[in-house]
N, C-alpha and C positions, 0 to 999 in steps of 0.2 A: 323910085326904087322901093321904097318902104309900102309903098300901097302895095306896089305886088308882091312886098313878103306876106303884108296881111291877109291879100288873100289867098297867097298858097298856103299862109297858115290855118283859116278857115277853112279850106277844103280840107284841109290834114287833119281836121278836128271832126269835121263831119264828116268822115268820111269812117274814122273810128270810132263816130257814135250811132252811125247809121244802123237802123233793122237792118237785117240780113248780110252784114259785114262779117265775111267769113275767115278772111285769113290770119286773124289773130293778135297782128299787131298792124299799129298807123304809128310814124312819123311824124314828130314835131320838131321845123326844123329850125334853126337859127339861122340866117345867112350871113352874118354878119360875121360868126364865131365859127361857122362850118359845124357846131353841135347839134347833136341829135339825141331826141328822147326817144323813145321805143315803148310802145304800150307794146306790152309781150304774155303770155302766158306759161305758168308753173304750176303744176299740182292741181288744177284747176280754177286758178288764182289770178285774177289779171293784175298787173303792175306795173307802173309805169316806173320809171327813172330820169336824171337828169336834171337841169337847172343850171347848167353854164349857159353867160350870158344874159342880160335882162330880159330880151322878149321871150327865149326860151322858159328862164324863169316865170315870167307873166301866163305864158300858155299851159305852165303845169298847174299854177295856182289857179288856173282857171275851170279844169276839169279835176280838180282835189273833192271836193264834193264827193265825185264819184267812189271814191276809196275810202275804206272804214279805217284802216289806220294807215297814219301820215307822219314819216319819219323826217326831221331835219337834222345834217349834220354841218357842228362848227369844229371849228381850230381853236385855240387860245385867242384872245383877243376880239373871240367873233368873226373871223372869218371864213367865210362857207370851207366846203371839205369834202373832199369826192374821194373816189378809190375805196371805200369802206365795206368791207365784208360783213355781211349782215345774214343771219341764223334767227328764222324763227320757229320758234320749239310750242307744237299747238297742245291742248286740253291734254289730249292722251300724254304726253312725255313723248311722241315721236315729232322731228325733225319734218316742218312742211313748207320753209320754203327757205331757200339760198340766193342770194347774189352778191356782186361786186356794184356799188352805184355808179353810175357815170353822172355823178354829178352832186351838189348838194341835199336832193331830196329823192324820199324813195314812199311811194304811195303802193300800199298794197290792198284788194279786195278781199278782206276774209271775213269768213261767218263769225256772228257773234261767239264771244268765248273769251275765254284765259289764257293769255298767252306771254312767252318768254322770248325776249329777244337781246339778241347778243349781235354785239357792234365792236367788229376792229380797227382801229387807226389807231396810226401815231405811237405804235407800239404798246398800245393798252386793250385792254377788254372791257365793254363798261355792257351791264347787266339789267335790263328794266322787265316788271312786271306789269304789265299791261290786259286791260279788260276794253274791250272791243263787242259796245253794244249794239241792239238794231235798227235805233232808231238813229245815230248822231255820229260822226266817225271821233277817233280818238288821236291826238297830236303827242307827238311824242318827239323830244328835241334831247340831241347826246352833243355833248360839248367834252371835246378830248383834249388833252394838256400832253403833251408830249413826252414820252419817257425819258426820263435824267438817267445819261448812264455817265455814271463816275469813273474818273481812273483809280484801277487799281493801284495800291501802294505797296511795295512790297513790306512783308514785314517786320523784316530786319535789314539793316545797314549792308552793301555788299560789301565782303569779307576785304580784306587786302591782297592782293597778288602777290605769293612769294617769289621772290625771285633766287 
């Protein structure tokens, strides 16, 4: 069973890196975990997502190279962390590319430049400055601590009930 996930995984990789592969995205799939990454295109941007599960994780680290910047997201304690809404804000000050990750990592193909990128979880916003050369991709790791929401108190004693 495992050989033949490697090599559906193989074809799912070459198949996405193949000249002349037109439709845009390829499938990496886990069988194990039923996850799926998606090389997808935005803006003119290829980007993959995902990393549930180890082999699926293995097969994105594997084609990471290909992308110039390379997001990883933790929890407190270091545990991976998906569901993250991620904004990145290019050279100009406009808005060029959006997702939600399905999964730990999220590897984006963008031209060298300055860029800003914003990462929601856990009920926080965390803010990095990044520069994304042409020769070497750039890592970039957000680690979110969970927002503390306090009970209110009120702020004074409640009154006594006349009777």
């Amino acid at each position: 069973m495992k050989r033949i996930h490697e090599i559906t995984l193989a074809v799912a990789l070459m198949s996405a890196l193949a000249p002349g592969f037109s439709s845009g995205a390829a499938d990496i799939a886990d069988a194990d975990t039923n996850a799926t990454a998606t090389r997808s295109m935005q803006n003119g941007m290829a980007y993959i997502t995902g990393g549930v599960g180890i082999d699926e994780a293995d097969a994105l680290r594997s084609v990471a190279h290909q992308y110039s910047l390379r997001l990883t997201f933790l929890a407190q304690g270091g545990q991976f962390l998906s569901d993250v809404d991620v904004e990145i804000v290019g050279p100009s000050g406009a808005s060029v590319f959006r997702t939600r990750t399905l999964g730990p990592y999220l590897y984006v193909a963008l031209p060298p430049g300055r860029y800003q990128v914003a990462a929601y979880a856990a009920g926080t916003k965390q803010v990095r400055v990044v520069v994304v050369n042409r020769h070497q991709g750039t890592n970039v790791q957000f680690a979110f601590v969970p927002a503390v929401r306090h009970a209110v108190a009120p702020c004074c004693p409640t009154p006594p009930t006349i009777r």
